[in-house]
MIBADREN-797603 format. One record per residue: x, y, z of N, C-alpha, C in turn; residue number from 1; residue in three letters. Coordinates in nm, 3 decimals, decimal comma, always signed. Example, Ala and Ser with C-alpha at 12.3 -4.5 7.8 and 13.67 -1.06 7.14 Angstrom:
<rs>
R:+1,319:-0,569:+0,780:+1,230:-0,450:+0,780:+1,320:-0,330:+0,780:1:ALA
R:+1,285:-0,225:+0,708:+1,367:-0,106:+0,714:+1,290:+0,003:+0,787:2:SER
</rs>
This chain:
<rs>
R:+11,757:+4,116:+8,693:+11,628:+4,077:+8,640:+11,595:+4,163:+8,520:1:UNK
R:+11,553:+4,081:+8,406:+11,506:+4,189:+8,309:+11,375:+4,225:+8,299:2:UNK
R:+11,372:+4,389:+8,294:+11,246:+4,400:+8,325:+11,201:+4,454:+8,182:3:UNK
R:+11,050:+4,522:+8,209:+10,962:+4,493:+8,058:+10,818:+4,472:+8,103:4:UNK
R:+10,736:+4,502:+7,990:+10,645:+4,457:+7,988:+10,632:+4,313:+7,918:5:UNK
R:+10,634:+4,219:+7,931:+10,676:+4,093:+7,926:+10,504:+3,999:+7,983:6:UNK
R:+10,456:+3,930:+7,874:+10,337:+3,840:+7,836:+10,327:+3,737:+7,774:7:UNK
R:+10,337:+3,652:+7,821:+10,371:+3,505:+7,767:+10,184:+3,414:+7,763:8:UNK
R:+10,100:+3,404:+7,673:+10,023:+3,334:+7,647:+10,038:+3,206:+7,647:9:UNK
R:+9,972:+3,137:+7,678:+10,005:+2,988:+7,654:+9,873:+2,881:+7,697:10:UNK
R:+9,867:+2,794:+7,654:+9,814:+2,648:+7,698:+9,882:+2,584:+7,795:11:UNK
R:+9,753:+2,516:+7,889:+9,866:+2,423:+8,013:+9,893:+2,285:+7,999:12:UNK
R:+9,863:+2,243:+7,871:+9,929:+2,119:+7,776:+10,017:+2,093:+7,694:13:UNK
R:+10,042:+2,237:+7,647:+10,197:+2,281:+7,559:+10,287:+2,233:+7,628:14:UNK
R:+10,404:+2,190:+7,544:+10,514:+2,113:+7,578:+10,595:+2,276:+7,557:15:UNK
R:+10,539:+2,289:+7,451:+10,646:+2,448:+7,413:+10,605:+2,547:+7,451:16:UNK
R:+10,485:+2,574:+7,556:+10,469:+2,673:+7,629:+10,497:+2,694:+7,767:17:UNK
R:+10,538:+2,540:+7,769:+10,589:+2,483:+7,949:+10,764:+2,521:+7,916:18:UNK
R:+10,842:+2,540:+7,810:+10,952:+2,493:+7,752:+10,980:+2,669:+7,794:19:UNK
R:+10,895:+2,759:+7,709:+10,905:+2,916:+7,689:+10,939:+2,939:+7,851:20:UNK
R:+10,828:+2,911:+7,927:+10,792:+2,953:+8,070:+10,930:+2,922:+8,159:21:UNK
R:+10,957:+2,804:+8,149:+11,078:+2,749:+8,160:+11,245:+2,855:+8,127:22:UNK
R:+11,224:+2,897:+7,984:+11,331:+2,994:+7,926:+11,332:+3,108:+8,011:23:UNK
R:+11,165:+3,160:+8,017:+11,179:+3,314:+8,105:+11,226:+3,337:+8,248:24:UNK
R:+11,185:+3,181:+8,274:+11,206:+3,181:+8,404:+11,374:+3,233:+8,448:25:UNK
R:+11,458:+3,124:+8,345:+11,604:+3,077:+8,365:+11,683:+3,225:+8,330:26:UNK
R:+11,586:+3,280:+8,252:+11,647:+3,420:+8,215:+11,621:+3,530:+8,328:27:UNK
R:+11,528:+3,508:+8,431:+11,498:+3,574:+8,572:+11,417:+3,718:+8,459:28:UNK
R:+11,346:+3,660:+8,409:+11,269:+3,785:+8,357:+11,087:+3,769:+8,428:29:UNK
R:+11,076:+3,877:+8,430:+10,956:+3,967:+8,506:+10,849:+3,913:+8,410:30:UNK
R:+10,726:+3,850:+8,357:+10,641:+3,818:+8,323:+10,515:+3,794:+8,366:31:UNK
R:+10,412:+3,795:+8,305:+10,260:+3,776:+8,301:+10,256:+3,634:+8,237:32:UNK
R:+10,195:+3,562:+8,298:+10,202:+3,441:+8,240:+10,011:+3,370:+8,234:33:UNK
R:+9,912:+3,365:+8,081:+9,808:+3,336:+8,099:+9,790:+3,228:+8,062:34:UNK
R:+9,739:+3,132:+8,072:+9,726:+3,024:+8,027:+9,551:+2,976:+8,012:35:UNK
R:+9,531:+3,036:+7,881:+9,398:+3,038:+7,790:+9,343:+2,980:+7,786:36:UNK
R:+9,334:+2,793:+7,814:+9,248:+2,741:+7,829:+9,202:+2,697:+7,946:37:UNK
R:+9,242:+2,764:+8,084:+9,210:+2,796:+8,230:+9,139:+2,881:+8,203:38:UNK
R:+9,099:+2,962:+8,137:+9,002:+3,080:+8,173:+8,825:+3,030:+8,040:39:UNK
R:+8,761:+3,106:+8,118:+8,624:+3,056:+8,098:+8,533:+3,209:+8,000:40:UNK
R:+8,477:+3,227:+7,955:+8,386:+3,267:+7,876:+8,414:+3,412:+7,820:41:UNK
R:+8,342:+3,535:+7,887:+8,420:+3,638:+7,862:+8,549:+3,705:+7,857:42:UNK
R:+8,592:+3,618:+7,994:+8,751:+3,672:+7,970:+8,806:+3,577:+7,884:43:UNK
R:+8,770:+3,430:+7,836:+8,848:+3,387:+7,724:+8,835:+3,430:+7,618:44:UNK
R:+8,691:+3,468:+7,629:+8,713:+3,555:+7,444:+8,777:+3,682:+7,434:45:UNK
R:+8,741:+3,731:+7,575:+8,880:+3,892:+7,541:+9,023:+3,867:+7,524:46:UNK
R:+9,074:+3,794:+7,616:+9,259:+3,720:+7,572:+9,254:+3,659:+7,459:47:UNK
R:+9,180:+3,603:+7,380:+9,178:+3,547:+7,275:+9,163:+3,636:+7,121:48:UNK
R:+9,124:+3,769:+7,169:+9,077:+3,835:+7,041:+9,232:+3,959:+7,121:49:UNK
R:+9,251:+3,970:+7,199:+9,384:+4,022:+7,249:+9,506:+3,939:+7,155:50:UNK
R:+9,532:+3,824:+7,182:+9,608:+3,748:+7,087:+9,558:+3,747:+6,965:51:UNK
R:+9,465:+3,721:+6,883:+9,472:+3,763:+6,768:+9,507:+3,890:+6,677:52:UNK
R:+9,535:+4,017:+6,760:+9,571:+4,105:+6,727:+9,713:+4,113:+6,714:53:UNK
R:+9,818:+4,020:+6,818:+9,933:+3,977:+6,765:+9,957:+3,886:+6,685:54:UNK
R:+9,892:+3,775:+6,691:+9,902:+3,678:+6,663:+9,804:+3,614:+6,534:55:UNK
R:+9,778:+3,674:+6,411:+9,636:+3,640:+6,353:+9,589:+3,446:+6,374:56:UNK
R:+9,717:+3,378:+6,366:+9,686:+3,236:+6,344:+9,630:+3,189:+6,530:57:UNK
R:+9,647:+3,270:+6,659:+9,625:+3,288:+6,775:+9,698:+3,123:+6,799:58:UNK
R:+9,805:+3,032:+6,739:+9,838:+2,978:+6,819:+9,935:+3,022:+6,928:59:UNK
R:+10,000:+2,868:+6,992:+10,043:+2,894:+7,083:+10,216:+2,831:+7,113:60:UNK
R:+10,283:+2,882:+7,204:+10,308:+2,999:+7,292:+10,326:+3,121:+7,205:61:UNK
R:+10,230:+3,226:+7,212:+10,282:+3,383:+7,180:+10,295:+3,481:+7,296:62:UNK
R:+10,418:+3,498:+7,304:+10,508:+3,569:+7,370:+10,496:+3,758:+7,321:63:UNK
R:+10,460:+3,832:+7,434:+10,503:+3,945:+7,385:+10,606:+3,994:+7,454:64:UNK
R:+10,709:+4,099:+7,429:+10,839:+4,108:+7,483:+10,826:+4,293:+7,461:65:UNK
R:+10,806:+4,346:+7,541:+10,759:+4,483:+7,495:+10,689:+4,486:+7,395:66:UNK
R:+10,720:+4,574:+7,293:+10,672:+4,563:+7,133:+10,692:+4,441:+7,035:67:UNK
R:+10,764:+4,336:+7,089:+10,828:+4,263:+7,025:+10,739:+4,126:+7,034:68:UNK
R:+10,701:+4,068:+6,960:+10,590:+3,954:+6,934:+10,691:+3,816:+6,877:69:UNK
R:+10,696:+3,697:+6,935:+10,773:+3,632:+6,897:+10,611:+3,484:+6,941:70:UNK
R:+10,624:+3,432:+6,801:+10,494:+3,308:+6,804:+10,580:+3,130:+6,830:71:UNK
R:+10,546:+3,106:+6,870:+10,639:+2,969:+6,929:+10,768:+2,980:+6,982:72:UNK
R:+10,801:+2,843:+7,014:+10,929:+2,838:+7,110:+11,040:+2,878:+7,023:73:UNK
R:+11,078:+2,992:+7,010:+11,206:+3,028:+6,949:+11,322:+3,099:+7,061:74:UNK
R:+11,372:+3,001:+7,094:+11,472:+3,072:+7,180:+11,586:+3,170:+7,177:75:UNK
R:+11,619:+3,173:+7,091:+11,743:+3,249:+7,032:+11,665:+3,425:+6,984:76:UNK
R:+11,554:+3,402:+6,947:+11,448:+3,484:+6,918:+11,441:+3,555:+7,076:77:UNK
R:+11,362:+3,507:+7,159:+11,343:+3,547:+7,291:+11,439:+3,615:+7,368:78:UNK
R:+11,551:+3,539:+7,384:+11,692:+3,593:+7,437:+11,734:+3,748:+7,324:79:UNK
R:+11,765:+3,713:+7,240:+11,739:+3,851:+7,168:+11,648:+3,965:+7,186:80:UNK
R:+11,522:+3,920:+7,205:+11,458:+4,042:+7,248:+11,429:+4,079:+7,387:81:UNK
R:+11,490:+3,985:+7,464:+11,524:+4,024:+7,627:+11,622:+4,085:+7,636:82:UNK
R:+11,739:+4,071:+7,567:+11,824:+4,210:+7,596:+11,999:+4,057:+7,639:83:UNK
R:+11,932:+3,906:+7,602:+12,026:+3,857:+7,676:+12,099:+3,782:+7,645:84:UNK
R:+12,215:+3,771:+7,649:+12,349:+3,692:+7,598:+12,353:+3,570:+7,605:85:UNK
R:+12,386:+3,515:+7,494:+12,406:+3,382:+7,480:+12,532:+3,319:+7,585:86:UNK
R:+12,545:+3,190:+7,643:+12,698:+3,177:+7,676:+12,723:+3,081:+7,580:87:UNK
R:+12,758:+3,108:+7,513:+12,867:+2,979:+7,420:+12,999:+3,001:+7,390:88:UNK
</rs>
């Protein structure tokens, strides 16, 4: 399992945040998984001004990977900063 501080933001209508969730999963990595437009008033505006500090445009899926900030479904991106090998 790869571990990490590992935070995956997302919408529960994203195709590419269901896609990410999907990747971390298959990669057996350790994650926080929020999904921003489930949450309601104060705590949406704190995760939301939380992601804008990675993220200035605050879309979505933004992924944090330790220090490592990766904004949409980029897979090759992700696996790279998980530490994890391609098989091809």
């Amino acid at each position: 399992m790869v571990m990490g501080k590992n935070t995956l933001y997302a919408l529960s209508t994203c195709s590419h945040c269901k896609s990410t969730k999907r990747l971390l999963s298959d990669c057996n990595v350790e994650y926080e998984y929020i999904e921003v437009d489930d949450l309601e008033g104060d705590e949406r505006k704190a995760i939301l001004a939380d992601i804008k500090e990675l993220n200035p445009r605050c879309s979505f899926p933004t992924i944090k990977i330790n220090d490592i900030v990766i904004v949409g479904y980029r897979e090759e991106q992700i696996k790279e900063a998980l530490g994890v090998k391609n098989e091809s």
